[in-house]
PDB file of N, CA, C and O in Angstrom:
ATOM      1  N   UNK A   1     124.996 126.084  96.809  1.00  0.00           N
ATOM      2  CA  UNK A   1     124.626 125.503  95.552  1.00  0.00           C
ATOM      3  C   UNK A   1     123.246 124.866  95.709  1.00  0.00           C
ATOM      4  O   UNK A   1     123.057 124.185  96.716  1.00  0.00           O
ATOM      5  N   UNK A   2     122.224 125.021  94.783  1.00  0.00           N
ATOM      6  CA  UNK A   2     121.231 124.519  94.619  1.00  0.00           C
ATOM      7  C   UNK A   2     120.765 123.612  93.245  1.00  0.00           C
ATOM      8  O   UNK A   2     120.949 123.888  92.060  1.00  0.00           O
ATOM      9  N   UNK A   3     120.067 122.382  93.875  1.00  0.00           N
ATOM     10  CA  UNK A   3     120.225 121.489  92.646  1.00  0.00           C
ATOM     11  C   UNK A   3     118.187 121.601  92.078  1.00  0.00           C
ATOM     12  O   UNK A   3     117.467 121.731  93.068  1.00  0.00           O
ATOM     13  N   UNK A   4     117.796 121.579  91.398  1.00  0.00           N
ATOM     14  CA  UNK A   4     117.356 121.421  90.475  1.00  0.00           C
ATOM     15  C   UNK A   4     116.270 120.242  90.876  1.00  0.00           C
ATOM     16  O   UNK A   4     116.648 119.194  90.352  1.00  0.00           O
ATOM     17  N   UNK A   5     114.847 120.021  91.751  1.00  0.00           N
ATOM     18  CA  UNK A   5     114.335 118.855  91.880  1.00  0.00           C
ATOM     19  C   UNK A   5     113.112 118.238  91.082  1.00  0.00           C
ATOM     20  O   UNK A   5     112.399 117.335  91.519  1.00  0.00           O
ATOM     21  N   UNK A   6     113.009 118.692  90.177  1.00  0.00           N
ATOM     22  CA  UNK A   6     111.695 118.965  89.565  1.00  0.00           C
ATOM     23  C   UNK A   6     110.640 120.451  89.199  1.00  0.00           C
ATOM     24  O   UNK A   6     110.960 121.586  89.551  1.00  0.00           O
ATOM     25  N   UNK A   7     109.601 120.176  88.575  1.00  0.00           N
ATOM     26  CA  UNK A   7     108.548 121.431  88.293  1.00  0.00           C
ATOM     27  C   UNK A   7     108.469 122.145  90.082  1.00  0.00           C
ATOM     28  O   UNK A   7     108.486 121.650  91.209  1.00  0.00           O
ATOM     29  N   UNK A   8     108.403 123.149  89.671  1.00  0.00           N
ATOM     30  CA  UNK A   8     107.923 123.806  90.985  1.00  0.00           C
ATOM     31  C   UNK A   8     106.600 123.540  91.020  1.00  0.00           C
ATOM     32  O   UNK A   8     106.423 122.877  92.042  1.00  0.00           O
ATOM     33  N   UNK A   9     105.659 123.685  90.504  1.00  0.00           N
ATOM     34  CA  UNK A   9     104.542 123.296  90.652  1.00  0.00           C
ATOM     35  C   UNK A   9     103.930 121.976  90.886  1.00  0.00           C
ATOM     36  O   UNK A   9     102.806 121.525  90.665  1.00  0.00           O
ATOM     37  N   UNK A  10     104.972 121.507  91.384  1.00  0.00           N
ATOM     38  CA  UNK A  10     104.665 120.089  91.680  1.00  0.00           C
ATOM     39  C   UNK A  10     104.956 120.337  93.417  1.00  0.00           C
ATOM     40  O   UNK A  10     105.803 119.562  93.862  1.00  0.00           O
ATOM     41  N   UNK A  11     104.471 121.128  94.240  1.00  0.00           N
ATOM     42  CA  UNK A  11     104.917 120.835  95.118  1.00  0.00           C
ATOM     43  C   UNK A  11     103.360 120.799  96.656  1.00  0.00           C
ATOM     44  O   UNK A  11     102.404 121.528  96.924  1.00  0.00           O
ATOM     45  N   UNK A  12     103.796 119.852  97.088  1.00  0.00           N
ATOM     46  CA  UNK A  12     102.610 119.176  97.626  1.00  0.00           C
ATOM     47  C   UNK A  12     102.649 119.594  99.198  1.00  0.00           C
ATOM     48  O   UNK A  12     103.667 119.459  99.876  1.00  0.00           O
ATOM     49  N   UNK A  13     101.206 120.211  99.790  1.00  0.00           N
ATOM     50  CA  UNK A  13     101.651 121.095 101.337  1.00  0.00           C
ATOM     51  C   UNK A  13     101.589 119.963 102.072  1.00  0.00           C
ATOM     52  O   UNK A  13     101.056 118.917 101.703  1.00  0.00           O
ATOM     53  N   UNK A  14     102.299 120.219 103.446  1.00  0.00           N
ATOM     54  CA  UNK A  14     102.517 119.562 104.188  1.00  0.00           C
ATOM     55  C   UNK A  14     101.448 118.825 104.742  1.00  0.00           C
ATOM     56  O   UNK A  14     100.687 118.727 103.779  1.00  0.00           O
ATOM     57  N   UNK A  15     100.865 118.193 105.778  1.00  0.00           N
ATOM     58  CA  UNK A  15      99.514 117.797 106.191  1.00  0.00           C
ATOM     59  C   UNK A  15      99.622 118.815 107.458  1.00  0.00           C
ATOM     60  O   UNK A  15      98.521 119.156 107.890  1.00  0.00           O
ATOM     61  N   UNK A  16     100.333 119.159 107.883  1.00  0.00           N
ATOM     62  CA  UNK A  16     100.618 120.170 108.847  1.00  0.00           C
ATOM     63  C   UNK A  16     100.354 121.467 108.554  1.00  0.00           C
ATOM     64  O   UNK A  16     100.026 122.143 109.529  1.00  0.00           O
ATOM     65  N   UNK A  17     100.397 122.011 107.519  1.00  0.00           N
ATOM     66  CA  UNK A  17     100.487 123.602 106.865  1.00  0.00           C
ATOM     67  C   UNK A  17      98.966 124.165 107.165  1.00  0.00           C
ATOM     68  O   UNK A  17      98.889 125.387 107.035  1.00  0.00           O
ATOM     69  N   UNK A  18      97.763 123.516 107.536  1.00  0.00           N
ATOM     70  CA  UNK A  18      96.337 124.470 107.324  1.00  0.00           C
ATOM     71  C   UNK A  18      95.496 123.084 108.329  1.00  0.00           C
ATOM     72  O   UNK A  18      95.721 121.887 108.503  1.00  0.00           O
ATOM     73  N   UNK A  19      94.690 123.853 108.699  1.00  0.00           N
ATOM     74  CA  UNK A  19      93.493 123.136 109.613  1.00  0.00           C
ATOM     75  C   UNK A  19      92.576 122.610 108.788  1.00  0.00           C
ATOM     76  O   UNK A  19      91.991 123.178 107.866  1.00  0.00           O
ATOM     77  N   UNK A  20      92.448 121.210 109.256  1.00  0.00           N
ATOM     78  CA  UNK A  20      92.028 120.192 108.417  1.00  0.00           C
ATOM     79  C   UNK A  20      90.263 120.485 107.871  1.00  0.00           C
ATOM     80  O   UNK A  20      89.685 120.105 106.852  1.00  0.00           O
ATOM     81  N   UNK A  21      89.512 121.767 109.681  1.00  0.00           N
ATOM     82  CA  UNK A  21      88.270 121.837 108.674  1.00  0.00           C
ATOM     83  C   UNK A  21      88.337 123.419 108.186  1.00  0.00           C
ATOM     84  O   UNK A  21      87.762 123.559 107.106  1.00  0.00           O
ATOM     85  N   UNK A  22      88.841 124.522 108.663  1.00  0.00           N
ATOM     86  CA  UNK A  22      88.230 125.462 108.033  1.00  0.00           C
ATOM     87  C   UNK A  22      89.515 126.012 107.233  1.00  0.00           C
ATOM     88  O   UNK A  22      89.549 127.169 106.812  1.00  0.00           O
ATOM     89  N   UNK A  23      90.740 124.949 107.027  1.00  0.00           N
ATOM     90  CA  UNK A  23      91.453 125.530 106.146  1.00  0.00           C
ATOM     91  C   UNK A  23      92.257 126.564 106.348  1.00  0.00           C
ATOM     92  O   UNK A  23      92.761 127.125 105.375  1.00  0.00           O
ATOM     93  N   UNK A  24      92.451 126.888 107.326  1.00  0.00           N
ATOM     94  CA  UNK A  24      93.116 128.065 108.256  1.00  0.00           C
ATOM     95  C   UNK A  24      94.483 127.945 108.525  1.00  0.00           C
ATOM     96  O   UNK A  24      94.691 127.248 109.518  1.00  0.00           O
ATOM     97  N   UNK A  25      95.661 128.459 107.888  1.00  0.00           N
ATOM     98  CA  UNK A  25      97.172 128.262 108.141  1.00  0.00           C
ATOM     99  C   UNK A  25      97.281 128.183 109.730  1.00  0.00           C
ATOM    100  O   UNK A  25      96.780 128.677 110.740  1.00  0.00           O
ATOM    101  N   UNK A  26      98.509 127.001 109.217  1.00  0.00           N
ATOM    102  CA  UNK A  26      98.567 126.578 110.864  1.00  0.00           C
ATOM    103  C   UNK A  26      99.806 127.236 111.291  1.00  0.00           C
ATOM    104  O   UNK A  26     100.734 126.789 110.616  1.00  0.00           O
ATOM    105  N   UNK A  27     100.301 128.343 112.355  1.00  0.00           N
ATOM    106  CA  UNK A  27     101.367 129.347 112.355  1.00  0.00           C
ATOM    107  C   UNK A  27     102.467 128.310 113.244  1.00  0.00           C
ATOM    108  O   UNK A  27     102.190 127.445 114.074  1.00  0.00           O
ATOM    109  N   UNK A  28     103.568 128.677 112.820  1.00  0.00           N
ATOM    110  CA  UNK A  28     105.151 127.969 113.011  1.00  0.00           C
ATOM    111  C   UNK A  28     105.291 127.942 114.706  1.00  0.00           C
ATOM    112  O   UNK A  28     105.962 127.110 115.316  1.00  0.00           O
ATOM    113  N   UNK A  29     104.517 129.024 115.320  1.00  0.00           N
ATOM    114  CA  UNK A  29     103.867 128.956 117.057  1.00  0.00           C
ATOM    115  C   UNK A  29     103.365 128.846 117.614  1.00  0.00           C
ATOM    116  O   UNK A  29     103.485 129.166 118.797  1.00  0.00           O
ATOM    117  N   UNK A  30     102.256 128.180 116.958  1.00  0.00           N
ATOM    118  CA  UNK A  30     100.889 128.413 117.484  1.00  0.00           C
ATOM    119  C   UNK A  30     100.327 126.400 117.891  1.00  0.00           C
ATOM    120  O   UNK A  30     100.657 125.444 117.189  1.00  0.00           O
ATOM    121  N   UNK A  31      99.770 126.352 118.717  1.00  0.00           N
ATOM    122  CA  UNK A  31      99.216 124.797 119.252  1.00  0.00           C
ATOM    123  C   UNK A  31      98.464 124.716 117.693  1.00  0.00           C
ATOM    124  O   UNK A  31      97.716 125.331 116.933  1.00  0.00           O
ATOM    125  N   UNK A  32      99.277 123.454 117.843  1.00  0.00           N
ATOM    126  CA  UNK A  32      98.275 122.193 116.612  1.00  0.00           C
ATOM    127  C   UNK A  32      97.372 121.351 117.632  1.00  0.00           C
ATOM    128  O   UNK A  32      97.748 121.204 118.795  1.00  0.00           O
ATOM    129  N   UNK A  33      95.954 120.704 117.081  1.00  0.00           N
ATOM    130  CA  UNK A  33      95.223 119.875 118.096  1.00  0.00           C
ATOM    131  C   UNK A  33      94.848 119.379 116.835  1.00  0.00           C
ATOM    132  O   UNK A  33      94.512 119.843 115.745  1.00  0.00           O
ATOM    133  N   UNK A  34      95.112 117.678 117.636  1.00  0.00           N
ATOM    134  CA  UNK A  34      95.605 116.675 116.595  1.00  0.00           C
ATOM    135  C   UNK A  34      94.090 115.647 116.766  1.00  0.00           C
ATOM    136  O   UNK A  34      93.504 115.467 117.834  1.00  0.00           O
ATOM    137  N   UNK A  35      93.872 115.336 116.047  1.00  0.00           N
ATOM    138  CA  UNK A  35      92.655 113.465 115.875  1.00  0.00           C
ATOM    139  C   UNK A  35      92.936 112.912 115.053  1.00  0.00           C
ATOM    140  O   UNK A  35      93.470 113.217 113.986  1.00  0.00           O
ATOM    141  N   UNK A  36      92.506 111.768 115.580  1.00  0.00           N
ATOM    142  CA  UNK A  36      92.214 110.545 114.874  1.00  0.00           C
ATOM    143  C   UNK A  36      93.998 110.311 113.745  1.00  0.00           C
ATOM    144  O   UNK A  36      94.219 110.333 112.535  1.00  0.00           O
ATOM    145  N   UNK A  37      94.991 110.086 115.134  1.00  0.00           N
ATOM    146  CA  UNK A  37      96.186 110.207 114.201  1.00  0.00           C
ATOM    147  C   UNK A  37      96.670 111.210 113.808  1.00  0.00           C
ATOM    148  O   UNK A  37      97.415 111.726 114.642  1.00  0.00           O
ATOM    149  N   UNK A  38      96.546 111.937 112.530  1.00  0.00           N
ATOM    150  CA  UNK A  38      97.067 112.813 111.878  1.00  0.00           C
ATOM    151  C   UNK A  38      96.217 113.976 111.349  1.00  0.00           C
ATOM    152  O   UNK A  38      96.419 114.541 110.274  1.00  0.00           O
ATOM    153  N   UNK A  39      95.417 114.220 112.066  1.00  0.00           N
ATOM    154  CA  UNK A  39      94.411 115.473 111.320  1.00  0.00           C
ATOM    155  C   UNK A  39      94.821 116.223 111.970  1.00  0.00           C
ATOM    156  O   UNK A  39      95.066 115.836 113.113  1.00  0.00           O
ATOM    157  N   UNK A  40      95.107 117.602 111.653  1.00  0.00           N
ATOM    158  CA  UNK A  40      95.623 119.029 112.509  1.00  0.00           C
ATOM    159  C   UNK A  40      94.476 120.048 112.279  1.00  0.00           C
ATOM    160  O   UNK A  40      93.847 120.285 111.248  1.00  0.00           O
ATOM    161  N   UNK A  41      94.398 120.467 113.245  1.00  0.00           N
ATOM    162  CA  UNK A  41      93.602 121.476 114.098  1.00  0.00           C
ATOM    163  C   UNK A  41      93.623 122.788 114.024  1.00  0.00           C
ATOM    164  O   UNK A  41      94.507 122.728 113.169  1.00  0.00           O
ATOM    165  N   UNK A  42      93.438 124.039 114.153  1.00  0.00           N
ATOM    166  CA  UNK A  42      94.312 125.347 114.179  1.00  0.00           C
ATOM    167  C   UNK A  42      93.487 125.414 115.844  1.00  0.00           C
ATOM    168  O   UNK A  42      94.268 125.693 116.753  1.00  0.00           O
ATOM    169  N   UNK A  43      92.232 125.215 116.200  1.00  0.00           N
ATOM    170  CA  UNK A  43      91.821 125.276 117.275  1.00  0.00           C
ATOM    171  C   UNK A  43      90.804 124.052 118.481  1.00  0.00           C
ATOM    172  O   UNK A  43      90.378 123.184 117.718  1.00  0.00           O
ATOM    173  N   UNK A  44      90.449 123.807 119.552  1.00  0.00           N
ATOM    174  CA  UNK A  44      89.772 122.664 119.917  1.00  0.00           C
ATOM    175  C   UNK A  44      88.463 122.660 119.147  1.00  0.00           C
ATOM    176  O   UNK A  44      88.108 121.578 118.681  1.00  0.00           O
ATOM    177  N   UNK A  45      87.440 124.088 118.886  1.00  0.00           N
ATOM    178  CA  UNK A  45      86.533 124.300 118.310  1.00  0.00           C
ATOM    179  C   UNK A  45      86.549 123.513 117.360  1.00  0.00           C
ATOM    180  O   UNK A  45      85.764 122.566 117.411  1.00  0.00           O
ATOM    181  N   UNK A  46      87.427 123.651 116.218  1.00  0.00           N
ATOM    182  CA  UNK A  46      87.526 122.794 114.993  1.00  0.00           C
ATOM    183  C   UNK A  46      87.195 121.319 115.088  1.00  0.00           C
ATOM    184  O   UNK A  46      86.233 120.583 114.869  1.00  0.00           O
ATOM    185  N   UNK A  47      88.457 121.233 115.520  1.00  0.00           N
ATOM    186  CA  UNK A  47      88.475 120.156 115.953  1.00  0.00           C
ATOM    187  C   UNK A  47      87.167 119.285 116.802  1.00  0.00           C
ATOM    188  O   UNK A  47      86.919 118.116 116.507  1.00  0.00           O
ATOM    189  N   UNK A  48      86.501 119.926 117.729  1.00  0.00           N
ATOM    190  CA  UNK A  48      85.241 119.378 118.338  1.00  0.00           C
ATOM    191  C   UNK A  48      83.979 118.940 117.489  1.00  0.00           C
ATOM    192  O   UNK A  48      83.296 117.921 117.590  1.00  0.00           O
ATOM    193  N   UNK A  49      83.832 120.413 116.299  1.00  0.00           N
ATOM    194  CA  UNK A  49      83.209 120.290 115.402  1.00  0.00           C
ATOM    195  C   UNK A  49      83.794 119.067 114.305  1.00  0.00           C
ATOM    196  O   UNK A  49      82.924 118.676 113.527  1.00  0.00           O
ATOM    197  N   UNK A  50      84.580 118.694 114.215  1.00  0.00           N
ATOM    198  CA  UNK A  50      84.667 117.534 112.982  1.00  0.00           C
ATOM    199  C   UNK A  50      84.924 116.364 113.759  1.00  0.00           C
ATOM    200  O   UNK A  50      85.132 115.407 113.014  1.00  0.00           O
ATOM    201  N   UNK A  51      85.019 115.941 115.517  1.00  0.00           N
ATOM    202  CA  UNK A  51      83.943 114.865 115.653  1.00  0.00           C
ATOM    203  C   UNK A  51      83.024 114.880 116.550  1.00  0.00           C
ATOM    204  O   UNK A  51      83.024 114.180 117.563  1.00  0.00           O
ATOM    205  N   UNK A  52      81.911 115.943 116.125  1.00  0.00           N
ATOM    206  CA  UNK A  52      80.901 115.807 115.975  1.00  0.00           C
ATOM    207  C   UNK A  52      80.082 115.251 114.678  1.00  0.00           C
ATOM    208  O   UNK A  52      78.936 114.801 114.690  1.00  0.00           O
ATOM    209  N   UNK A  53      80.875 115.380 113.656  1.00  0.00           N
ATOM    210  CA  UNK A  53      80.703 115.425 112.219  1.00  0.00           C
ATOM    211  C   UNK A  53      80.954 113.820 112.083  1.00  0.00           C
ATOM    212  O   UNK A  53      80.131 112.910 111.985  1.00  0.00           O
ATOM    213  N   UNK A  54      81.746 113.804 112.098  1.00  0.00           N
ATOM    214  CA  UNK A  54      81.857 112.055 112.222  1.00  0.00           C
ATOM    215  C   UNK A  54      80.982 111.309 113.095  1.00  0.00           C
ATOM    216  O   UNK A  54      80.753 110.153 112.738  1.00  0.00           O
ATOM    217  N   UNK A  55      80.407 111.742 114.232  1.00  0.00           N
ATOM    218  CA  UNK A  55      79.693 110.510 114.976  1.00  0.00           C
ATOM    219  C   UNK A  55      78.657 110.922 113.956  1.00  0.00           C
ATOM    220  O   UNK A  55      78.336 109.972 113.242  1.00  0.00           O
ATOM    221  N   UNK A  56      77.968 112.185 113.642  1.00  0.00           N
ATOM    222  CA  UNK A  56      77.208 111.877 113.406  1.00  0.00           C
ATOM    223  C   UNK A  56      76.444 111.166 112.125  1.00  0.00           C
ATOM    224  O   UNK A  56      75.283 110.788 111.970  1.00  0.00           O
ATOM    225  N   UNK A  57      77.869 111.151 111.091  1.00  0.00           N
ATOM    226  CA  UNK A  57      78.047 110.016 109.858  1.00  0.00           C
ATOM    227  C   UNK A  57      78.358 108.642 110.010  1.00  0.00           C
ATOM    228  O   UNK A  57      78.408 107.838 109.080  1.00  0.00           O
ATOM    229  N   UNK A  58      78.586 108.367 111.326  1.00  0.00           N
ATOM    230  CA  UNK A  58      78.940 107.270 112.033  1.00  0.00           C
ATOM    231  C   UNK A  58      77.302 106.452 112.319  1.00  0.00           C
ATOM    232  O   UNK A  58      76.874 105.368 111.923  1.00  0.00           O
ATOM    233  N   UNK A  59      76.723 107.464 113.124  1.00  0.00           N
ATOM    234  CA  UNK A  59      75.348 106.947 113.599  1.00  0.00           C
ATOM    235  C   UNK A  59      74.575 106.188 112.245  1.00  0.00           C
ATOM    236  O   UNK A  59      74.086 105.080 112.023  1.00  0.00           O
ATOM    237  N   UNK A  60      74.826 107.826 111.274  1.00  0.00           N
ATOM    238  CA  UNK A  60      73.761 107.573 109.873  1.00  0.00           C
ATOM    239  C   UNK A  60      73.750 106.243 109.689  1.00  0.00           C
ATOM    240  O   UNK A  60      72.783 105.485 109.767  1.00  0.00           O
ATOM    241  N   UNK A  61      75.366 105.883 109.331  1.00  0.00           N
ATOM    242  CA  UNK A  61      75.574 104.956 108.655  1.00  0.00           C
ATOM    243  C   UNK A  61      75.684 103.266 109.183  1.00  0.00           C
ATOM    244  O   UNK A  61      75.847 102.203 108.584  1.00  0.00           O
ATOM    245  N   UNK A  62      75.498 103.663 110.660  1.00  0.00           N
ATOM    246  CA  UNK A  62      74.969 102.462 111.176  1.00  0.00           C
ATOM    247  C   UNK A  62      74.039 101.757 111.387  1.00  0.00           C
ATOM    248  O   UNK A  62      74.000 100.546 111.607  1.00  0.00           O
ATOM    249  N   UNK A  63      72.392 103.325 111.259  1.00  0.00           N
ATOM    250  CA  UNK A  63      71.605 103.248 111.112  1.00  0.00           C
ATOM    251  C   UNK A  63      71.013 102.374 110.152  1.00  0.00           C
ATOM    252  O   UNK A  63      70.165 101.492 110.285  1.00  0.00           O
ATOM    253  N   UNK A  64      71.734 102.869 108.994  1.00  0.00           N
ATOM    254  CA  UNK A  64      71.218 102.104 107.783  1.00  0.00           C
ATOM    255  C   UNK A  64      71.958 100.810 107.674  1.00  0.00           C
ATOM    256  O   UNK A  64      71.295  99.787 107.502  1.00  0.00           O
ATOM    257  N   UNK A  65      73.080 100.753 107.744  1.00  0.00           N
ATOM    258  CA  UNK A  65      73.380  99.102 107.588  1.00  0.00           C
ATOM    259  C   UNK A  65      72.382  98.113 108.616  1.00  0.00           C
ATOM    260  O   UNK A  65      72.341  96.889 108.501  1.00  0.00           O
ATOM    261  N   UNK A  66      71.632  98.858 109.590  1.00  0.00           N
ATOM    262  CA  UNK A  66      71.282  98.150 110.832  1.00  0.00           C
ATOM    263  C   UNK A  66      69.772  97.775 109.960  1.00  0.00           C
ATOM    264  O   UNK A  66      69.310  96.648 109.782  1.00  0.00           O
ATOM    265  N   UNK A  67      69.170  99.134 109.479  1.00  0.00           N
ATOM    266  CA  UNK A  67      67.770  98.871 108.631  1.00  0.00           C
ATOM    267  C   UNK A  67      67.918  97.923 107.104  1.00  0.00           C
ATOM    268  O   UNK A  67      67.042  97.390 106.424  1.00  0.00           O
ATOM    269  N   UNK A  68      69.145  97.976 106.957  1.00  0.00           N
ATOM    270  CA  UNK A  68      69.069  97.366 105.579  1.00  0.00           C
ATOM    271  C   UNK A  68      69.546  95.496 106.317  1.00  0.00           C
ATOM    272  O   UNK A  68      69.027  94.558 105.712  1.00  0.00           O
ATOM    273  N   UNK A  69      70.287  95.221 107.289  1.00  0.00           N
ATOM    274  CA  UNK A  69      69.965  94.041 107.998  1.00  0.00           C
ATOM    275  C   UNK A  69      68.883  93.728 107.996  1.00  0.00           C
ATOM    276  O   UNK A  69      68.709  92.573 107.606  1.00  0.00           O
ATOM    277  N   UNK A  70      67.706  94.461 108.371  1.00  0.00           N
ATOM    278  CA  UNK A  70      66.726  93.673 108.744  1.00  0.00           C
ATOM    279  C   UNK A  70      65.598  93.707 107.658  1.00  0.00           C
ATOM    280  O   UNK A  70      64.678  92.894 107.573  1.00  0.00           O
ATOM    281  N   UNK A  71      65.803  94.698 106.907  1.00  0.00           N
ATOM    282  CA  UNK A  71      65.107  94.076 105.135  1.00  0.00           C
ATOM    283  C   UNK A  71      65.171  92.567 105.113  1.00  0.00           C
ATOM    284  O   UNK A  71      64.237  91.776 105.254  1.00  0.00           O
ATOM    285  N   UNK A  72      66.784  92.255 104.856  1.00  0.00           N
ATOM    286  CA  UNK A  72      67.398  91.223 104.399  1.00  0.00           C
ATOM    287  C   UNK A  72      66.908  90.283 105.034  1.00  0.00           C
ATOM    288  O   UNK A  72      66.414  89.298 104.485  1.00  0.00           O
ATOM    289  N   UNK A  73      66.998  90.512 106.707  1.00  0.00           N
ATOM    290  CA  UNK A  73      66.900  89.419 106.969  1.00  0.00           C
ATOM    291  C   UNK A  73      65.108  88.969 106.919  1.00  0.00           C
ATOM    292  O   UNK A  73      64.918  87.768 106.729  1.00  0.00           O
ATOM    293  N   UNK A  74      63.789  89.882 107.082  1.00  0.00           N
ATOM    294  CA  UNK A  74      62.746  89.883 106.641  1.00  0.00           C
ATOM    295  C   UNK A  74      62.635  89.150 104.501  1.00  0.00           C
ATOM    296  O   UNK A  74      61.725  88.423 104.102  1.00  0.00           O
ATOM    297  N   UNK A  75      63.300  89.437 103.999  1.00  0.00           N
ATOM    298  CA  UNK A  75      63.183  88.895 102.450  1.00  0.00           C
ATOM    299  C   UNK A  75      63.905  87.749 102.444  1.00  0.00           C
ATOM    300  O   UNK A  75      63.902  87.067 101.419  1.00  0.00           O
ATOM    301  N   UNK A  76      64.536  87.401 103.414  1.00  0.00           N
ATOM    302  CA  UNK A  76      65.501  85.990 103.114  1.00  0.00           C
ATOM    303  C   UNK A  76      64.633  84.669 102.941  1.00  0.00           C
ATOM    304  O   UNK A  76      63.957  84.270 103.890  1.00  0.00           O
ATOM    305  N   UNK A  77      64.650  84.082 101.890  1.00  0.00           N
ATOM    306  CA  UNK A  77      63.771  82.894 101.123  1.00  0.00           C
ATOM    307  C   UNK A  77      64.621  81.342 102.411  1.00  0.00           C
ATOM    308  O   UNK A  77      63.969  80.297 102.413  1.00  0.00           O
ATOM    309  N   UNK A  78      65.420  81.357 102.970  1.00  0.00           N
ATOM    310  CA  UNK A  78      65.724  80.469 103.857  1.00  0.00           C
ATOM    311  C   UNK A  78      64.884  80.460 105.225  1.00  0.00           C
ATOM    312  O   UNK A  78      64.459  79.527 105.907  1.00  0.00           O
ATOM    313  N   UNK A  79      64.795  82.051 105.386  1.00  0.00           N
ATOM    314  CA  UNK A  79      64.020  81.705 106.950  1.00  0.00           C
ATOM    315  C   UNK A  79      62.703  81.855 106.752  1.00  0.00           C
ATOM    316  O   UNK A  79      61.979  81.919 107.746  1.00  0.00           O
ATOM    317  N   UNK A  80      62.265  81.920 105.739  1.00  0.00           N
ATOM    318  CA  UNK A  80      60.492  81.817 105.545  1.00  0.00           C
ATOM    319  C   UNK A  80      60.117  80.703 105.315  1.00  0.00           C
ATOM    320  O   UNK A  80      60.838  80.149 104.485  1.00  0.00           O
ATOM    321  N   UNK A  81      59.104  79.958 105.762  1.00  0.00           N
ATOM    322  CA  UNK A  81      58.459  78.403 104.989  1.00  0.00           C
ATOM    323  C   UNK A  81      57.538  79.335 104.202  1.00  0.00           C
ATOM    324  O   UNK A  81      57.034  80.429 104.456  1.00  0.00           O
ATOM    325  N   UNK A  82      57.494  78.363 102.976  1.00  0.00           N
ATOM    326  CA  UNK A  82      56.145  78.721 102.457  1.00  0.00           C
ATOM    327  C   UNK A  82      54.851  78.053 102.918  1.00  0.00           C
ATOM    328  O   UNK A  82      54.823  77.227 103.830  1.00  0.00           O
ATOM    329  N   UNK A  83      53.696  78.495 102.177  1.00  0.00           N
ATOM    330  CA  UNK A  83      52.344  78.097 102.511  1.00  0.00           C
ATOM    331  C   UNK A  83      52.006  76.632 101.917  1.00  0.00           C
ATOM    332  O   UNK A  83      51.644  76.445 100.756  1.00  0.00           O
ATOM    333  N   UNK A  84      52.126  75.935 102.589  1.00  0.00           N
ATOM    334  CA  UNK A  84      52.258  74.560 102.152  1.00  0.00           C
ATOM    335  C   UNK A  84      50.756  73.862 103.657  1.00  0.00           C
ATOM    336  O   UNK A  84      50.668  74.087 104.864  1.00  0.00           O
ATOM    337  N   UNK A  85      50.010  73.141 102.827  1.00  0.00           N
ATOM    338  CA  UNK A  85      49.413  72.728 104.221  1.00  0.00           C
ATOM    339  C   UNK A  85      49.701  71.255 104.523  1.00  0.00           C
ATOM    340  O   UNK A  85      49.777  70.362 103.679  1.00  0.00           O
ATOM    341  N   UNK A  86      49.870  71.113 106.013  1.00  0.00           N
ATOM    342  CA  UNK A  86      50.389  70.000 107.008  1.00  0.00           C
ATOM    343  C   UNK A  86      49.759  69.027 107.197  1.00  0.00           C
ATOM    344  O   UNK A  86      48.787  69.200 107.932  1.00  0.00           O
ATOM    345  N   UNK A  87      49.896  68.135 106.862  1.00  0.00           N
ATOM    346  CA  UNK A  87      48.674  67.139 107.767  1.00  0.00           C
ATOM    347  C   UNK A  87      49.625  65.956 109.032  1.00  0.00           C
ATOM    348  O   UNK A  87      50.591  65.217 108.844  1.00  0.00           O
ATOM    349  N   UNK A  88      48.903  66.207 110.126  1.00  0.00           N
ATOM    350  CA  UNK A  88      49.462  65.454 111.007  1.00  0.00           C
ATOM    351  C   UNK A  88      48.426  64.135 111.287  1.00  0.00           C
ATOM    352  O   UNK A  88      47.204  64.085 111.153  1.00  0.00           O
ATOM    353  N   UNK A  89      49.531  62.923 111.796  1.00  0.00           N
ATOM    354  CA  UNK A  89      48.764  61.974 111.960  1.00  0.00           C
ATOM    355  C   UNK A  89      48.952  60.717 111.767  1.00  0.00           C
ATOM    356  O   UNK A  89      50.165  60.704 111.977  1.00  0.00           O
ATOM    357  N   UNK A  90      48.658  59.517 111.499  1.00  0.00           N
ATOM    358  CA  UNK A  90      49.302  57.830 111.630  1.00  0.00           C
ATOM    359  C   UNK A  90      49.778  57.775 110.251  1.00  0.00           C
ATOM    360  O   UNK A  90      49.127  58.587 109.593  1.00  0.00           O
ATOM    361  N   UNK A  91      50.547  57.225 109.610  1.00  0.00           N
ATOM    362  CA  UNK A  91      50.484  56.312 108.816  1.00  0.00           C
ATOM    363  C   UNK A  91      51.152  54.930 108.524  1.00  0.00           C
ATOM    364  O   UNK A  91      52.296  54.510 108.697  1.00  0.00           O
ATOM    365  N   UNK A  92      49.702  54.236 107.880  1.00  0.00           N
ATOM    366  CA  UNK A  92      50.276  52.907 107.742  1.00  0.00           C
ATOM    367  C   UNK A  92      50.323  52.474 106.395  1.00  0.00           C
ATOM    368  O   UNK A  92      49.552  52.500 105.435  1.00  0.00           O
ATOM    369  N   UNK A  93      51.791  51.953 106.690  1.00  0.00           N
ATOM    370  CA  UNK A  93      51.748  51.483 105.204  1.00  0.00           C
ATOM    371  C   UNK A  93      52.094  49.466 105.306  1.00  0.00           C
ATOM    372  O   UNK A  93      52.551  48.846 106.267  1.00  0.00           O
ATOM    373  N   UNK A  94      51.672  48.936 103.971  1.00  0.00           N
ATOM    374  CA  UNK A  94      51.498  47.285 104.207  1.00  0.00           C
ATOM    375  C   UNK A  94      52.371  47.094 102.952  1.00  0.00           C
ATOM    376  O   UNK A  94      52.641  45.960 102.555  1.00  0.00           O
TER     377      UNK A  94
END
């Protein structure tokens, strides 16, 4: 007996069913190669290639938070004095 669970077209693939970069069915015998947790593989290639892909969105993006630090910290109105002139020297007051 079979019951009835909803639209068929509602049905959502496994995270297991295809290789996470080129989309490639993953066979019921064949080695899965796994990252970062739960990403599946069909081969190491793949897999090597997407982290490579990540460091190198990793770097980008450290890059720039690192250049946009030092904007900030170059425009920051706290660590600049302004042009104000000094005078050093006694004073007396009576």
């Amino acid at each position: 007996m079979s019951y009835y669970s909803g639209c068929l077209d509602s049905h959502k693939p496994h995270f297991l069913e295809a290789c996470f970069l080129c989309r490639k069915t993953l066979g019921r015998n064949s080695d899965i190669y796994m990252y970062r947790g739960n990403t599946p593989f069909c081969s190491k290639e793949c897999r090597q290639e997407q982290i490579e892909i990540d460091q190198s969105t990793e770097k980008k993006s450290w890059k720039m938070s690192s250049s946009s630090s030092r904007s900030i910290r170059k425009s920051d109105p706290k660590d600049s004095t302004p042009n104000k002139d000094v005078r050093t020297g006694t004073v007396a007051v009576a």
